[in-house]
Structure formats: C-alpha cells, structure tokens
N, C-alpha and C positions, 0 to 999 in steps of 0.2 A: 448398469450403465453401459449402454452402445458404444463403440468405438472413442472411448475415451482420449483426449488431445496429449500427442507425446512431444514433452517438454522436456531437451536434454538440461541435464545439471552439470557445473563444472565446481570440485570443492574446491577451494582455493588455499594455501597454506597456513593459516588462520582459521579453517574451521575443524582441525583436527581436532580430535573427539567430541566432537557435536554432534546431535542426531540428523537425520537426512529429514528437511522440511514436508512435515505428512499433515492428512485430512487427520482430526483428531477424533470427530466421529464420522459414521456410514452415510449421514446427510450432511454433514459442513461443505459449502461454496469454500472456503478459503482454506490454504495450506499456512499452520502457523510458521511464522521466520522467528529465526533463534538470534540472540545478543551475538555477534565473538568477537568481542575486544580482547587486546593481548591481558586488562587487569579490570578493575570494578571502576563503571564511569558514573559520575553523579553529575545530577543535572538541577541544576538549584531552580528556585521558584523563577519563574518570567523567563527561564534562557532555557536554551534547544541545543540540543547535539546530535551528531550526524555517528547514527551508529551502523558499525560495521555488521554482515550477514556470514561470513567466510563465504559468498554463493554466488557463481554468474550465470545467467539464463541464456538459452537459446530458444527463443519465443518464436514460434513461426509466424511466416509472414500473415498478414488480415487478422492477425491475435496480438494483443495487449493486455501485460499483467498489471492491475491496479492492486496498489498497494492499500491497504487498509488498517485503522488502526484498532485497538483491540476495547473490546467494550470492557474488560472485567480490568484493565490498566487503568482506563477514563474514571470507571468507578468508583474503585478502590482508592487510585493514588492522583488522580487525577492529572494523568498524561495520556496526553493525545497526539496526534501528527499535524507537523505545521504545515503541511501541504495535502492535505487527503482529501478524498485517493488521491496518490502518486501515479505513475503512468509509466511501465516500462515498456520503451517499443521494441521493434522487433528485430531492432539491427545493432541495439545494446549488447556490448559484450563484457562487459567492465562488473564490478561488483556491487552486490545490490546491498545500499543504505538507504538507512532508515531518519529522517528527519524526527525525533521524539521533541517532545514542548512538555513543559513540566507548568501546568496552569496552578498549581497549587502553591501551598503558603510553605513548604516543607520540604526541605532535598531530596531527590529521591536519589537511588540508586541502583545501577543497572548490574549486574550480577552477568558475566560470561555462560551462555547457554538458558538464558530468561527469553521465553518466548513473548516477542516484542509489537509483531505486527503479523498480519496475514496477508497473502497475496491470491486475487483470485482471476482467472485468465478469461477475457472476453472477446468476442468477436464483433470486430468494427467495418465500417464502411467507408471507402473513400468515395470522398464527392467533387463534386464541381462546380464552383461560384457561378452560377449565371445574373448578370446585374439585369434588374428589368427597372422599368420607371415607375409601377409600383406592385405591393404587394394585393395578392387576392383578401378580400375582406372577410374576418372571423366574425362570430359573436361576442369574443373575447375582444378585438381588437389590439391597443397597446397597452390596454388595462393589466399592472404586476405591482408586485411588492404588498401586497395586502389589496390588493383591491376589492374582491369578495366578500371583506371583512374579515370579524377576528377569527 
C-alpha cells in the first residue's frame, strides 16, 4: 500500500486494556471497533443501544469514516446497525459509538472488548447545488424502486 491515510487515535479512559483498532487481515477495507462499556450490555430483541468504543478519531479533512456493521454479528446473532453506514466527519472529536439493533428473537449480549462494528475511511467530494429548470435526459429517466424488474 502507497502512502497510506494517517489517522490520529485518541484512547479515551474507558478503553484501558482494549486492543488498538487493526486491519484483521492484509486485504480488509475496514478496521474492527471493539465494545468498551464499563460492564456486559444486553440488548433485547427490537431495541438498540448506543455502544461505547473508548476511541476518538481525528479524520482528516475531504475524509470520512463510515462506520459499518459486521456480517458474522448479522449472521450469527442477528445484529446489525440502526443507522448504517454511520458517517464520521472530520471535525468530530467526541467518541465513537456504535448504534447496535438486535433484530432477533433472543437477547443478546455485548461482552467489553467484542469486536462490534468496522470503520472504513473514504474520500469525499464537496459540491455545489446549482438549481436549473430542468434536468438533462437519461435512458433511465425517473424510472427506481424496481423498475427493471425483479
């Protein structure tokens, strides 16, 4: 990898003895994020909790860390994120939580240093509304939602 994006970390006093959030193999896009609640949080069927990371980022400017959630969680236990991707920008300084949804029929529970969600950092564009009276015509047009078929 070229000039890889440096992204400072700050631990914050809740992530003592936590591991420091890494690639878990030599190709993963995303850096696992670890639990660190002070005790073990359960999150019963149909409700969400906002779990702690001990981690605050400093994301450099035109970069945005989305947060994601983790396929072998959905699979297993089926929890996911109630807002995914998440969107951390770049002037965030505060600690990074994690929104978990427990879609399943069975409490789960989160365990202190259970790696929870992955974050993976991208490069955005800022733009500039220009209103015009109309748009240029596609083949597509405003044909969505299934339109193609199934």
């Amino acid at each position: 990898m070229q000039n890889p994006l440096v992204v400072h970390v700050t631990m914050l006093k809740n992530f003592e003895g936590l591991p420091l959030p890494h690639y878990q193999t030599e190709h993963s896009a995303g850096i696992d994020l670890y639990a660190a609640p002070e005790g073990a949080l359960t999150i019963e069927p149909g409700a969400w909790k906002l779990v702690p990371t001990g981690i605050a980022l400093a994301i450099p400017e035109g970069y945005e860390g989305q947060v994601r959630p983790r396929s072998g969680l959905a699979l297993k236990n089926g929890i996911g994120m109630l807002n995914a991707p998440g969107t951390i920008d770049a002037d965030y300084r505060g600690e990074i939580g994690i929104i978990l949804f427990n879609f399943s029929s069975t409490a789960f529970v989160i365990q202190r240093g259970d790696r929870i969600a992955q974050i993976v950092f991208c490069k955005y564009a800022k733009v500039i509304l220009e209103t015009i009276d109309e748009l240029p015509i596609t083949r597509r047009g405003s044909g969505g939602f299934g339109h193609t078929g199934r």
